[in-house]
C-alpha positions as CSV (number, residue, x, y, z in Angstrom):
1,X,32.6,46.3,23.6
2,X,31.3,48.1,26.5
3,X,29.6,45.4,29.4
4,X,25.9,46.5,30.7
5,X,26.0,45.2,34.0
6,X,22.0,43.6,34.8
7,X,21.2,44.0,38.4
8,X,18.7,42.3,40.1
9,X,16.1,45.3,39.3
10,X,16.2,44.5,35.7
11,X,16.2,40.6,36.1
12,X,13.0,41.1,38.2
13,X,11.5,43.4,35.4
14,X,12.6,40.8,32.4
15,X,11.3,37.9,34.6
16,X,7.8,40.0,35.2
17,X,7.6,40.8,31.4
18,X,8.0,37.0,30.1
19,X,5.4,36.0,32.9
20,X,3.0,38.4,31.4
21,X,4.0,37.7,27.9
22,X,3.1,34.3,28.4
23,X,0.3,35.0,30.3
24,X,-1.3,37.0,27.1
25,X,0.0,33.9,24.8
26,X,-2.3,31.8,26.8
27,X,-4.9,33.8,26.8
28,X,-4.8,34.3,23.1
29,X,-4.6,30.6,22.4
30,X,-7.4,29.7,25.1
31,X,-10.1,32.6,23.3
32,X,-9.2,31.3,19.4
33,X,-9.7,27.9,20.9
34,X,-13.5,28.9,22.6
35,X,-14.6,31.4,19.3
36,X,-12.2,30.7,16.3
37,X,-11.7,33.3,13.5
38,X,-10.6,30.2,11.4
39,X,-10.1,26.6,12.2
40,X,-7.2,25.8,14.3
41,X,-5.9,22.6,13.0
42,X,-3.8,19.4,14.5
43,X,-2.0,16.9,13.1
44,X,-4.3,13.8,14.0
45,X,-6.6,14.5,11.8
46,X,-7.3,15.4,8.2
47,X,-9.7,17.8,8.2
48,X,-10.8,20.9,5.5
49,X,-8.2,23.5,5.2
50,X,-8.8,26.6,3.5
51,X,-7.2,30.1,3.7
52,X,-6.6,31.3,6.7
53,X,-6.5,28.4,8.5
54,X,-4.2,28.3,11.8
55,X,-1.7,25.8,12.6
56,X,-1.0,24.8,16.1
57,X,2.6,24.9,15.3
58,X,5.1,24.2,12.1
59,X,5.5,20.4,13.1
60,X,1.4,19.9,12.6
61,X,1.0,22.4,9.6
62,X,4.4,19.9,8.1
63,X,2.9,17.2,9.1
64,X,-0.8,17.8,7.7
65,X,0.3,19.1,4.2
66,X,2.2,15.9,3.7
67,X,-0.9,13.5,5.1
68,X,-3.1,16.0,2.4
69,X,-0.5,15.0,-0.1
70,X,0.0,11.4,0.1
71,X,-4.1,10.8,0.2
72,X,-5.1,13.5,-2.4
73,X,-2.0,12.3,-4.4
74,X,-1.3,16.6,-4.4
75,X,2.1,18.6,-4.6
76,X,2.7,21.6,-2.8
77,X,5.1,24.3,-3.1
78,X,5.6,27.1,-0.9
79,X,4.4,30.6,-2.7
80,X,5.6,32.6,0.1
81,X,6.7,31.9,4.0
82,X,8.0,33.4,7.1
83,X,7.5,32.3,10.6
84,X,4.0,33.3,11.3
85,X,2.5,32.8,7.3
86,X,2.8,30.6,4.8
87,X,1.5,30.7,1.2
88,X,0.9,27.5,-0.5
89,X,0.3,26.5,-4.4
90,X,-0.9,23.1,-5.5
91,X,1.2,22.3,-8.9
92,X,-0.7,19.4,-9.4
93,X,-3.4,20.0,-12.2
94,X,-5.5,16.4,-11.9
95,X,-5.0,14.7,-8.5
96,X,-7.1,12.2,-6.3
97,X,-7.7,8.8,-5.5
98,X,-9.7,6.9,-7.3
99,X,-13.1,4.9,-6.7
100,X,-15.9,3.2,-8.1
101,X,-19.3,1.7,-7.1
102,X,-21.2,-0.7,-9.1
103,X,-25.1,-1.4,-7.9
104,X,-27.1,-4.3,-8.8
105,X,-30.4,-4.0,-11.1
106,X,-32.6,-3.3,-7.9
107,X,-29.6,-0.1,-7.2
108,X,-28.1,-2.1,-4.3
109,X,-24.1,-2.2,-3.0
110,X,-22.6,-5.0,-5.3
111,X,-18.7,-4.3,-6.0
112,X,-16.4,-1.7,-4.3
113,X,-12.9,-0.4,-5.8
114,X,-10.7,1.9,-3.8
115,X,-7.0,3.3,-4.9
116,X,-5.7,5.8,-3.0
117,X,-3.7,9.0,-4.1
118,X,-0.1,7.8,-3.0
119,X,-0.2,4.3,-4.6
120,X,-1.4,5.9,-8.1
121,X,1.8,8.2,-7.8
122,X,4.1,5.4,-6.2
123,X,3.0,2.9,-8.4
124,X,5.3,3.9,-11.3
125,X,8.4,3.1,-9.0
126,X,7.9,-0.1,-7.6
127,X,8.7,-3.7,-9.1
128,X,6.1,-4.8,-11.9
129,X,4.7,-7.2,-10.2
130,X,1.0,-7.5,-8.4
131,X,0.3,-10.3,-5.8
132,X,-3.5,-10.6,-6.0
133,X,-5.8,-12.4,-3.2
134,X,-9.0,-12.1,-1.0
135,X,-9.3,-11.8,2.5
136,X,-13.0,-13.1,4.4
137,X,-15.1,-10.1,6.0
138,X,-16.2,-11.0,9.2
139,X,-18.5,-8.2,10.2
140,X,-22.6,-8.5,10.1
141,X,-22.8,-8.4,6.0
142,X,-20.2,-10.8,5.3
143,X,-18.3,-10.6,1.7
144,X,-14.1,-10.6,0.3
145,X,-12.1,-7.8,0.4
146,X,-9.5,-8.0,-3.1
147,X,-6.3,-6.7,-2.1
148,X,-3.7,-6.3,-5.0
149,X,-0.1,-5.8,-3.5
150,X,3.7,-4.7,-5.0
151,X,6.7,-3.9,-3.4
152,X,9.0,-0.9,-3.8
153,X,12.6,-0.6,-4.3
154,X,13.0,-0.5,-0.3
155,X,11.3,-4.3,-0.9
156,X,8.7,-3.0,1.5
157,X,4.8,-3.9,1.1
158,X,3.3,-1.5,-1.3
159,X,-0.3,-1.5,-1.8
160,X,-1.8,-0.4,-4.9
161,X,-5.8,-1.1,-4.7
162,X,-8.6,-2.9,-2.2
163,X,-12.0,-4.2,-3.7
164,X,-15.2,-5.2,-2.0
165,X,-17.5,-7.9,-3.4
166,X,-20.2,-10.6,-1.9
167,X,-17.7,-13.5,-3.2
168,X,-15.1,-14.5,-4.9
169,X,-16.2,-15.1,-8.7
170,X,-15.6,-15.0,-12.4
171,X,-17.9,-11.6,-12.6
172,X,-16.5,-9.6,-9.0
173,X,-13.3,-10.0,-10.2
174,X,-13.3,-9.0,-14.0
175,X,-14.8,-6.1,-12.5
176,X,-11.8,-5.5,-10.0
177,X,-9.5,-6.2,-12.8
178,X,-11.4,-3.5,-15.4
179,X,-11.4,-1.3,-12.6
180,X,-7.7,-1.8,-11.8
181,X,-6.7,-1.5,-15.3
182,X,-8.1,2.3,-15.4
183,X,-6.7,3.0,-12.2
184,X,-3.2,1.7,-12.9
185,X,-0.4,2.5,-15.8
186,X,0.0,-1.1,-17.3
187,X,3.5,-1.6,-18.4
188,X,4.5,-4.5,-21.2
189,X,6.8,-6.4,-18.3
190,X,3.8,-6.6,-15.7
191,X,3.4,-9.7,-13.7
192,X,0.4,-11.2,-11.7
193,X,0.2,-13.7,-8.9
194,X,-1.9,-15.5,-7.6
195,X,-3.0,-18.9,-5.7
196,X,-5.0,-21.3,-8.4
197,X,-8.3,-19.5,-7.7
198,X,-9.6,-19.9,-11.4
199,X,-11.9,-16.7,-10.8
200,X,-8.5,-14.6,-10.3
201,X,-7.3,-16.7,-13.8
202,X,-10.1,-15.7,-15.5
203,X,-10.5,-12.1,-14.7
204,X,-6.7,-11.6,-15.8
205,X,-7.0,-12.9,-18.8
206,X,-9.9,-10.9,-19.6
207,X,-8.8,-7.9,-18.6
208,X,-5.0,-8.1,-19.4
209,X,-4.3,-10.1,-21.8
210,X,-1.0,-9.2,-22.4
211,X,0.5,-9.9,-18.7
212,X,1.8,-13.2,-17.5
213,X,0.0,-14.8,-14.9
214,X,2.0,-16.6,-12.7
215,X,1.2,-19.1,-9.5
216,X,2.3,-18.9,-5.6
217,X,5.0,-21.4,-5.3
218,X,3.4,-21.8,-1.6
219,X,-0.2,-22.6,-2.4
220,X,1.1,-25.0,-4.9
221,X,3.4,-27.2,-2.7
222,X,0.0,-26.8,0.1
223,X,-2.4,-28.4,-2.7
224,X,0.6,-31.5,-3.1
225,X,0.6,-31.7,0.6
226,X,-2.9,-32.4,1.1
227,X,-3.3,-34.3,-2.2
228,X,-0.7,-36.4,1.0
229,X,2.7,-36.6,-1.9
230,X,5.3,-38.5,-0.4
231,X,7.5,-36.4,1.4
232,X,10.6,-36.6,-1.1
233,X,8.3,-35.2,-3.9
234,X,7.6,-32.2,-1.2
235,X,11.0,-31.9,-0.8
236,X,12.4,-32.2,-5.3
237,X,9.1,-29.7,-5.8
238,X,10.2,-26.4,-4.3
239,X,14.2,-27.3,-5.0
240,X,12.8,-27.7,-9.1
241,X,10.9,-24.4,-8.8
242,X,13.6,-22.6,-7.7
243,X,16.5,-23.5,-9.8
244,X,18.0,-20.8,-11.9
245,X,18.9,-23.2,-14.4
246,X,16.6,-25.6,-16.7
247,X,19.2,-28.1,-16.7
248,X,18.9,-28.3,-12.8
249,X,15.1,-28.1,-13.4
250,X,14.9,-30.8,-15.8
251,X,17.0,-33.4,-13.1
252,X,15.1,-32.4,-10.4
253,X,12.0,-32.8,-12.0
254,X,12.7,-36.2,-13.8
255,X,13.7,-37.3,-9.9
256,X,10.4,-36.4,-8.8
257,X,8.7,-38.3,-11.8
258,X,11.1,-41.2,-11.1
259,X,9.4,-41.3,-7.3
260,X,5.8,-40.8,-7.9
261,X,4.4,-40.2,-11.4
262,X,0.8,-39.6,-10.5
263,X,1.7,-36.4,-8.7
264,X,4.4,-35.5,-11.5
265,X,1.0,-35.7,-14.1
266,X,-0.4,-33.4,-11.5
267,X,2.5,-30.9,-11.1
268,X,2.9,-30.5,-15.3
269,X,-1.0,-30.3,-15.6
270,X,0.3,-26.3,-14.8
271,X,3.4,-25.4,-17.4
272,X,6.2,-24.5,-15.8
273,X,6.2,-21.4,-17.3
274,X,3.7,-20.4,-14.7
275,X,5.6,-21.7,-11.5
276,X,9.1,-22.6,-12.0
277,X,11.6,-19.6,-11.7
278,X,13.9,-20.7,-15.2
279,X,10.8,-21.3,-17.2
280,X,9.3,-18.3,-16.3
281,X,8.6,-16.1,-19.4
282,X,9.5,-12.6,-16.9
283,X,11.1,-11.3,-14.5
284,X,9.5,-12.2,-10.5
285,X,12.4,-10.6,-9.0
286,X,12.8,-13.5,-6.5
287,X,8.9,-13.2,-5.8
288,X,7.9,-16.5,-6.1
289,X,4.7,-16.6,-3.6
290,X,1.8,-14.3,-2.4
291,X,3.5,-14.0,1.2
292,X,3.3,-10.0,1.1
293,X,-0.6,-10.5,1.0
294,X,-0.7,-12.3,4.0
295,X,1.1,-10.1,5.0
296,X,-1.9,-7.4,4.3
297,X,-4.2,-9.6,5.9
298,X,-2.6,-9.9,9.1
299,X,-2.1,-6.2,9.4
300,X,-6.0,-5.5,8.2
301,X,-7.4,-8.0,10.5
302,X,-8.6,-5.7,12.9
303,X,-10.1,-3.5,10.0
304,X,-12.1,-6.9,8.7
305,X,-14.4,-7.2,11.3
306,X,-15.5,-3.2,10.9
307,X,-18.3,-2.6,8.5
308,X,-17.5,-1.5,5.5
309,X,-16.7,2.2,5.5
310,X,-15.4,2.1,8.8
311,X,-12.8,-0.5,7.2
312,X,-11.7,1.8,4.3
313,X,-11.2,4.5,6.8
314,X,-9.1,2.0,9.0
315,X,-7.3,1.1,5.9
316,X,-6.9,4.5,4.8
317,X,-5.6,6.0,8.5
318,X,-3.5,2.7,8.7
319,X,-1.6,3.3,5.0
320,X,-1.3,7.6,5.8
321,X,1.2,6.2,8.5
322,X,2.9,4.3,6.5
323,X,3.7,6.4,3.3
324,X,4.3,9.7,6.0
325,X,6.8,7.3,7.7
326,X,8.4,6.3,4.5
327,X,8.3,9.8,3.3
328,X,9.9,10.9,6.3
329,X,12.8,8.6,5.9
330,X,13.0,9.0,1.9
331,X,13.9,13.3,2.2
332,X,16.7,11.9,5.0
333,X,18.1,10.0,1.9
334,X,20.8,11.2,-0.2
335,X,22.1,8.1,-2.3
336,X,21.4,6.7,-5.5
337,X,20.1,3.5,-5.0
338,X,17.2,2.5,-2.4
339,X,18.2,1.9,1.5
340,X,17.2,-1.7,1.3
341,X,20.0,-2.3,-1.6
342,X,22.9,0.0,0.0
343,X,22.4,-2.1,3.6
344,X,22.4,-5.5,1.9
């Protein structure tokens, strides 16, 4: 191969023509930015796309297309591509999040139900069971937000639907729970829990009869602890709920009864089918309290003090992180079981 030798004549003209070439790229950028032919769209945002539309760079147009497809639960595939244009098909045929407003007789707000795109579509992969609670509003009008929570196969928080209402009651929530039921698949193993709000115990077995309804383990022991149970009987409780085996339930639980029968009448006022983990009809999968919606709470506490709609977009921009995140992670995986089970 024959060697061109560059002298310093031609490294001056290569320097001189990059400078101006990224002169004009400047310039180009800086008039689409000042009069647009079509939008030219970041990543921050999730704004209208449409044909045409111009892309910063790949990372944003990557990054947008997977935000538009975890909140308009949508599936893309590219029609054709090549480094400056890229032809995209949705292959979904129905898609989108679903909502629902219910007015009072004098057509005022009265109940709010909110499921977005990605936990329709991830729903049918996590763990049939739905940890159900309200969270206080603290802005100017006051009210609950429902939040109904899973968790996946990564056992990472998955939530599945939000609800606005004035208060907790039997009414708000049979109307969550009808709402929820047209929202959701229902399968025959599904599992609810719950603390012993009767409103939430109503509304289930309205709406589903067919699931079992099962109480947090930690609201339970809370209600002994201020009913002021000796502290052994705090102590048997949790060890009887958690025993594998109905044997080591039974002992335990005739050891609390030996200690303080009053509270025993209080504990088996609830069958054990609806606390203890080897009466219960179901599988929990070792979920025996409503800790992951605390969990919620804590993270949407900011988002509570908002009014409403600015909430739901705070919940919304807060959840698009999390699915992109664990989308991210999930296309860098390339076993068979879930990362949470092959690092344990």
């Amino acid at each position: 191969m024959e060697n061109i030798p560059i002298t310093s004549d031609r490294i001056k003209e290569i320097v001189e023509s990059s400078y101006a070439s990224q002169k004009s790229r400047k310039s180009v950028r800086r008039k689409l930015k000042e009069s647009p032919p079509w939008k030219i769209l970041g990543h921050d945002a999730l704004q209208e796309v449409r044909v045409g539309s111009i892309f910063e760079n790949k990372q944003n147009m990557t990054k947008f297309f997977c935000n538009l497809e975890i909140n308009q639960k949508v599936e893309f595939t590219a029609v054709r591509s090549c480094s400056k244009r890229y032809e995209l098909k949705c292959i979904v045929e129905k898609c989108g999040t679903y909502t629902s407003i219910k007015r009072d007789a004098q057509n005022r707000f009265a109940y709010m139900f909110l499921s977005h795109a990605a936990s329709l579509a991830g729903w049918s992969y996590c763990r049939p069971v739905i940890a159900v609670d309200a969270m206080f509003l603290k802005s100017k009008y006051c009210g609950v937000l429902f939040v109904a929570v899973s968790k996946d196969a990564n056992n990472q928080i998955f939530s599945l639907c939000f609800g606005v209402a004035e208060s907790e009651n039997n009414e708000a929530y049979i109307w969550f729970f009808g709402e929820m039921r047209k929202a959701i698949q229902v399968c025959h193993k599904l599992v609810f829990l719950s603390d012993r709000n009767q409103s939430i115990a109503n509304g289930i077995r309205k709406v589903f009869p067919e699931v079992h309804h099962g109480i947090c383990l930690f609201h339970f022991e809370k209600n002994l602890k201020q009913r002021h149970a000796k502290a052994t009987v705090i102590n048997l409780f949790p060890s009887a709920a958690r025993s594998y085996k109905r044997e080591d339930f039974n002992q335990l639980i005739s050891q609390l009864k030996s200690i303080d029968k009053k509270t025993y009448n209080y504990i088996i006022e609830e069958p054990p089918a609806r606390w203890a983990q080897s009466w219960f009809p179901r599988r929990r999968y070792d979920m025996l309290t409503t800790n992951m919606v605390e969990s919620m709470n804590s993270v949407l506490l900011k988002g509570r003090e908002m009014t409403i709609l600015r909430m739901l977009d705070f919940i919304q921009e807060k959840l698009g992180e999390w699915f992109y995140e664990r989308r991210k992670k999930a296309n860098k995986t390339f076993h068979r079981v879930s990362i949470w089970r092959r690092d344990d």
